[in-house]
N, C-alpha and C positions, 0 to 999 in steps of 0.2 A: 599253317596260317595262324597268325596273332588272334587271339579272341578279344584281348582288349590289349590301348598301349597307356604305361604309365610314364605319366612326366617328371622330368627330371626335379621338377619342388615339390610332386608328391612324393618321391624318391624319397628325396633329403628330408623330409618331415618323417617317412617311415624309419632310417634311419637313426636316427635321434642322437643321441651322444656319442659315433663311432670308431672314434680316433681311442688309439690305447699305445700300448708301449709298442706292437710291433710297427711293421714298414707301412706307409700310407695304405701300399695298393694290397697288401693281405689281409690289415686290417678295414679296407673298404671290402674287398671279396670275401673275408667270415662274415660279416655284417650282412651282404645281401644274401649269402647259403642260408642266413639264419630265418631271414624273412619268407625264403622259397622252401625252405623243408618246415616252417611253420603252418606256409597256408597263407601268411601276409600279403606277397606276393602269390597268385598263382598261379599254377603251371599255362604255357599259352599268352601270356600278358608280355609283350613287347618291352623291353627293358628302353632308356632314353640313350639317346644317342650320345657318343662318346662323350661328346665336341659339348654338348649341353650339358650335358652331367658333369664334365668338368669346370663350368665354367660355372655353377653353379653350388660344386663345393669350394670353390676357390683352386682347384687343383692344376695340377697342369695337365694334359690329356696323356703324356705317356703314364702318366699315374693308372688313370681309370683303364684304358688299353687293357696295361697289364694285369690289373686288377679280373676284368672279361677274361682275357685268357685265362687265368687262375678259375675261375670260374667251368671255360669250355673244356677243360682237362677234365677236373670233374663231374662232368655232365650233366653240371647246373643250366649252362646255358648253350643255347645253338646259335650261333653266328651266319647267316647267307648275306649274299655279297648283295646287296639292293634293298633289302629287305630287313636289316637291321638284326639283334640280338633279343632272343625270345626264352625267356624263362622254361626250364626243363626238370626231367627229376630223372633221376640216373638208373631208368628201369624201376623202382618201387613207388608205391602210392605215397603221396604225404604223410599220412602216417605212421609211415617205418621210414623215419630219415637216419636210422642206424643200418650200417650192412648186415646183411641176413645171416652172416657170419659171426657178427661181433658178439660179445658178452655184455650188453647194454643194461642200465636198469630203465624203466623207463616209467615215470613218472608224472610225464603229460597228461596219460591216462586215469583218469578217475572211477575208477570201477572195478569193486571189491572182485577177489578168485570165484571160482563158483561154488556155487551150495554142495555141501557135501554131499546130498541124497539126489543131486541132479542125474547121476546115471541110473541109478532104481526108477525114479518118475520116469526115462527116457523111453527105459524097457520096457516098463508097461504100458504104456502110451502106447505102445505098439498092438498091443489087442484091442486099439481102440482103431486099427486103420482098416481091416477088413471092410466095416461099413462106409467107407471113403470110397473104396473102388471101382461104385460104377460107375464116378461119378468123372468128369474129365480131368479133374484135380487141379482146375486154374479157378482161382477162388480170391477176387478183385472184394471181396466186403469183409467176409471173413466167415468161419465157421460156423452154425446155429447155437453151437456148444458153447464154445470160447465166446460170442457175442453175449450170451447171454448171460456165462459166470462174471466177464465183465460188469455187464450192468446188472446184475447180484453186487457186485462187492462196489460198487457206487452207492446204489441203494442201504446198504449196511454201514454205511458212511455219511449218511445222512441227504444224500441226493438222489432221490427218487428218478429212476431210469430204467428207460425200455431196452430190447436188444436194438431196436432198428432204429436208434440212434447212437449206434456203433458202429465204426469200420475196422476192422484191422491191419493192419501197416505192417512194414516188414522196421521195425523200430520206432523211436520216436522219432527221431530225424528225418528221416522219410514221413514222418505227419507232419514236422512243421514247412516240412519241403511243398505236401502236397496243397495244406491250406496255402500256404504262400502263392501257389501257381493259382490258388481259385479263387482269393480275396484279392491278389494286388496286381494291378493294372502299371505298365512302365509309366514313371513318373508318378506317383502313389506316395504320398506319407507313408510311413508304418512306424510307430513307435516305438523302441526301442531302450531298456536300463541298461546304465553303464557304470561297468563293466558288465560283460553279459556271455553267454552263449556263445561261443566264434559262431558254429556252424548255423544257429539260426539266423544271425546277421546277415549271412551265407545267404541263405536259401532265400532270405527277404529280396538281399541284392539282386541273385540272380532271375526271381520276378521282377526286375526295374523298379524297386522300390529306391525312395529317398528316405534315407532314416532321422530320425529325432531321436537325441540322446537325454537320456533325463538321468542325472546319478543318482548313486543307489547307496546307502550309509551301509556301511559295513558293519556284521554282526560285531556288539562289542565297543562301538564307536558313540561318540555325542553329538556328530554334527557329521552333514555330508564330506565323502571324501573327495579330492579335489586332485585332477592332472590336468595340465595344459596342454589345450587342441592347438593345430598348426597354427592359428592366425593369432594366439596368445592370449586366448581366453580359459578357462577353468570350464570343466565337466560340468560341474554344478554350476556353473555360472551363465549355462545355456538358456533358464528361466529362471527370472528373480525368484526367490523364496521367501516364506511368510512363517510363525509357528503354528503349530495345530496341537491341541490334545494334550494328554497329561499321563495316557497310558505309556508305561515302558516301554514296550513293543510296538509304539504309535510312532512313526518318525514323521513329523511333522512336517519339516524341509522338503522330503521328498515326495510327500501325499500333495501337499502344495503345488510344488513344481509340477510332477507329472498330472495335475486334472488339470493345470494353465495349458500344460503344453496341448494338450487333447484339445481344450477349446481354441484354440489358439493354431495349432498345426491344422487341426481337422485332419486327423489318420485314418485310414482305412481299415489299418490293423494297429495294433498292439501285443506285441510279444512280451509275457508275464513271466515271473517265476517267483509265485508268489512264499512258498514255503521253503526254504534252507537255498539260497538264493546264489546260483552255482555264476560266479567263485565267492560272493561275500559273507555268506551263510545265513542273512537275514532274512527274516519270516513277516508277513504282511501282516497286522492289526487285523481286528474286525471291523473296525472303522475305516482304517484305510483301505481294507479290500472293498466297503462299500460307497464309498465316495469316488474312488477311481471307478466302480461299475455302473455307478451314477453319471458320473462325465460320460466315461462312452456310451452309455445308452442314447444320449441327450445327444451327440453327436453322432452315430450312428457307429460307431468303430466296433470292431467286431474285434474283443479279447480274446488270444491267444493264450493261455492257461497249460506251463509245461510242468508236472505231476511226478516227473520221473522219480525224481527224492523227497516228495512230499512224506510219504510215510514212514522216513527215516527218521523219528525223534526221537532222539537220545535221552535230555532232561528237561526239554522246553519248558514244561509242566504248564503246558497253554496247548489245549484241543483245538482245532481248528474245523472246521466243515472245508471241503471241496469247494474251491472257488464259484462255480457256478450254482452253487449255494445261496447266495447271496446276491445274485442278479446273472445279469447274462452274460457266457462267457464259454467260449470253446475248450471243451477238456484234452489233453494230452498225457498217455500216459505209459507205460513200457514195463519190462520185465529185465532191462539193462542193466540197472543198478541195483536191485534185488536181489536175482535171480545167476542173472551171469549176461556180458555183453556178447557172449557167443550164442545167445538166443536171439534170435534175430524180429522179436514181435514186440511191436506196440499198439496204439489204437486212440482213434479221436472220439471223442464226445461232440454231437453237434445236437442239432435239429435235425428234423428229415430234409428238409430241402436243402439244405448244405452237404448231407450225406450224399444226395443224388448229384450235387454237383463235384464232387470231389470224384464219386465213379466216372463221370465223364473227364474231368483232370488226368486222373490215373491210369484211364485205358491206352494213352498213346506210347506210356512211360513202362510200365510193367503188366503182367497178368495174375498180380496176387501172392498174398503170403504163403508157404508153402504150409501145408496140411499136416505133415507130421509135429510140425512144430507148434502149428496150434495145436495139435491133442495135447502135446506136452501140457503149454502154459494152461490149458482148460484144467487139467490135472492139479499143477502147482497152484494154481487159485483157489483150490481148494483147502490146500496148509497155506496161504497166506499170514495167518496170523505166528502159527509155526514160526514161519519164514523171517518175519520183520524181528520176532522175540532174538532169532540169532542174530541177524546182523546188527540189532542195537547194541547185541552186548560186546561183541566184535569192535563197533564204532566207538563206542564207550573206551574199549580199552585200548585201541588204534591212538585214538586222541588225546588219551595221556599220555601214550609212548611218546605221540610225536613232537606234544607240549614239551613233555622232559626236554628232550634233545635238544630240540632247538634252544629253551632256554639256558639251559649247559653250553651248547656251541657258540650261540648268537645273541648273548646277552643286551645286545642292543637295538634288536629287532623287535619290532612290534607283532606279537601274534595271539591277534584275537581267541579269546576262549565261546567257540561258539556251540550250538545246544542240541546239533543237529545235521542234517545232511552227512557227503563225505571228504568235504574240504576244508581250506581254512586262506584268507586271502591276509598273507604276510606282508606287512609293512615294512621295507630296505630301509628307510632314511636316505635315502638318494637313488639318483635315477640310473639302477645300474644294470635294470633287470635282464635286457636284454646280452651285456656284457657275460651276465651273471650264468645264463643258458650256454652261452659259446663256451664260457669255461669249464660249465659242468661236462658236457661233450668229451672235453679231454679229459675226463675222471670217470667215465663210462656214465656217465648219469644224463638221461634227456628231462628235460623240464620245458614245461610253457611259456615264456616271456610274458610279463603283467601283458604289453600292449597285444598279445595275441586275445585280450578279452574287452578291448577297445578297439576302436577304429582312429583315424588319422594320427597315430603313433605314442596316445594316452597310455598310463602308466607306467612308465616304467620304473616306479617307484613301488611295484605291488610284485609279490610271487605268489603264484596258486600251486600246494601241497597237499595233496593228498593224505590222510589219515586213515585208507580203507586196505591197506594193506598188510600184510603178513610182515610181526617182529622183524625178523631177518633180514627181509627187505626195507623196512624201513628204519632200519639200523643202517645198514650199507648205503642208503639213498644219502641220509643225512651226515656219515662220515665224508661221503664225496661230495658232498653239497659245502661242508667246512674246507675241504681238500681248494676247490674251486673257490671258496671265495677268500681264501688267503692267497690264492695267484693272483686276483683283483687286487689286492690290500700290496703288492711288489708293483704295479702299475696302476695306480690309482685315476679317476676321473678327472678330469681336470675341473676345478672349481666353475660353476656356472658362470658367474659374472668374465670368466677367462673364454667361455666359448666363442664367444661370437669373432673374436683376435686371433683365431686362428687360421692358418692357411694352410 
């Protein structure tokens, strides 16, 4: 059964530019695979009916027919007779939209190999389980140990914190997942930078929020960056803008815009990322972190604050405090990007009574982080500092590799030099990102599409690259990434002002 259906001009808006050299209906079926092994589309979501989808690219219907079938063979989509065509995934999670076979690289993922000494700390972790044993081993808050090195290494950070304003999660995602189920009510604001986060949008949506986009200047940039939403307006152009400030790191446009939108939407939430700002790399002022926690306070919005790569800085040479620092505001933070994404813990900062509401959130959904895993990270938080000295230096030198290459390959791409985090949001000069994904596929290389970090089909003028990976691979990433975008450059875009003339 369909969990949700989408319509045929939501369709054509997700799609965006998807006519290329091959045949109508193969290249309309790469285009919607692209969407459904992104996450764009997801799994469960009613696809529109022939007869409308056709009528609606200008097509003719044996076009799209054929196109669904192309589709049902690969077991993108399920067809019943009454019931319409419903988006599928062919046996694996979204995640893995390569065969479990293939030789993929995969580059979607942002999240450095693991620490070298992660199997030593695992081993010994384990003399730390005997005194676990009597206990029944479902653990919905989190350990006394890990809660507490937690808020130690807050506290050493400048944000004085107790343990029993911690919970521990089984990642970060699962904390934005679980405040989103205990702040936002269907139909809710929630505010939201853009580009952003897929999965937190994710987790926002699927509480019934409505979101509020506010763009977001990309590390390296002078002015907000700007894609066109379905109805033909600019990102930035969601709330007028004003300038503010005079600090470098101060982006005015956007501290502007987003305290308008706060008074002005009145959100319920607010999803932040305030430090290396995943995908654009930019880091929040101190001014502007206090002015935005000044709007929500006045409005009541309760700041979601995601941490994960906050203490990844490379050469910012700007300290910052922990958001809740500086006024009110929910911490979010993980061992994913550190540490390794095969540890499976994170942990929120709240207050007490948002802690106890969240134990009640989370009792219907899971029974808690598993126990060995906190002894671990209890463990690792204790070299933390260790920890962050390698991977800065790592980062550091990731981000020259990847600098080189591209400007060697892609001389005419715009790619920000930013100070921090483990990405970097590449400027195309045309809207071709998504083209740009399906090609790399056929070069064994998986990448993100810009608008997988937008909502109603923004960016496709952006690529998000990782720079937290091993030489080798991202030597290999970036030769097939060249491979790929000289197969676009044999079938080029058609020029915009030609789109709309086409049938």
């Amino acid at each position: 059964m369909a969990e949700s259906t989408l319509s045929a001009r939501a369709l054509d808006t997700l799609l965006g530019e998807w006519r290329g050299g091959s045949s109508a209906y193969q290249a309309l079926a790469e285009r919607v695979r692209l969407l459904i092994l992104d996450g764009r589309i997801p799994v469960d979501t009613r696809l529109p009916a022939e007869r409308d989808l056709a009528e609606r690219l200008g097509l003719s219907r044996t076009t799209v027919t054929a196109a669904y079938r192309e589709l049902r063979e690969h077991g993108l989509v399920l067809s019943v007779r009454g019931s319409g065509s419903v988006a599928r995934l062919p046996g694996i999670p979204a995640t893995l939209p390569a065969p479990p076979d293939a030789e993929y690289i995969d580059f979607s993922k942002a999240a450095p190999p693991a620490l070298p000494w992660l199997h030593d700390v695992a081993r010994a972790a384990l003399d730390d389980l005997p005194a676990q044993l009597a206990d029944s081993g479902f653990d919905p808050i989190g350990t006394p140990a890990l809660r507490a090195a937690i808020a130690d290494r807050y506290t050493a950070r400048g944000l004085p914190t107790t343990p029993e304003q911690i919970m521990v999660t089984i990642g970060a995602q699962h904390a934005i997942a679980l405040l989103s189920r205990a702040l936002v009510g269907r139909g809710d604001r929630a505010l939201i930078e853009a580009p952003t986060y897929p999965h937190a949008y994710e987790a926002l949506r699927a509480a019934g929020a409505r979101l509020v986009q506010v763009s977001v200047t990309p590390a390296g940039a002078a002015s907000p960056q700007t894609d066109r939403l379905d109805d033909g307006r600019f990102v930035s152009d969601t709330f007028d803008t004003e300038p503010f400030g005079t600090d470098p790191h101060d982006l005015g446009d956007e501290v502007e815009a987003m305290t308008r939108a706060i008074r002005h939407s009145n959100p319920v939430a607010a999803y932040l990322m305030p430090d290396f700002q995943n995908p654009t790399g930019r880091s929040m002022s101190v001014a502007t972190r206090e002015r935005v926690l000044d709007a929500a306070a006045r409005q009541g919005t309760v700041v979601i604050a995601d941490e994960t790569i906050a203490e990844l800085d490379i050469d910012r040479g700007t300290s910052y405090l922990p958001l809740a620092a500086y006024g009110d505001a929910v911490m979010v933070g993980s061992v994913g990007k550190t540490v390794w994404g095969g540890l499976r813990v994170g942990w929120i900062r709240a207050d007490r009574p948002l802690i106890r509401r969240l134990l009640a959130v989370r009792s219907p959904g899971d029974l808690g982080t598993p126990i060995i895993e906190q002894l671990i990270v209890a463990r690792l938080l204790e070299r933390m500092d260790d920890i962050l000295d390698l991977r800065r230096e790592q980062l550091r030198t990731g981000r020259a590799r990847l600098e080189g290459l591209l400007a060697e390959a892609f001389p005419d791409w715009h790619v920000p030099h930013v100070d921090g985090g483990i990405v970097t949001w590449v400027g195309l000069g045309a809207p071709v990102s998504s083209q740009l994904a399906l090609a790399a596929r056929a070069q064994g290389l998986i990448i993100a599409a810009g608008p997988r970090f937008g909502i109603d089909g923004a960016f496709e003028r952006f690529l998000r690259l990782p720079f937290c990976y091993p030489a080798e691979t991202t030597d290999a990433a970036v030769q097939a990434l060249a491979r790929a975008w000289r197969s676009l450059s044999r079938t080029p875009v058609p020029e915009q002002s030609l789109l709309t003339s086409v049938v």
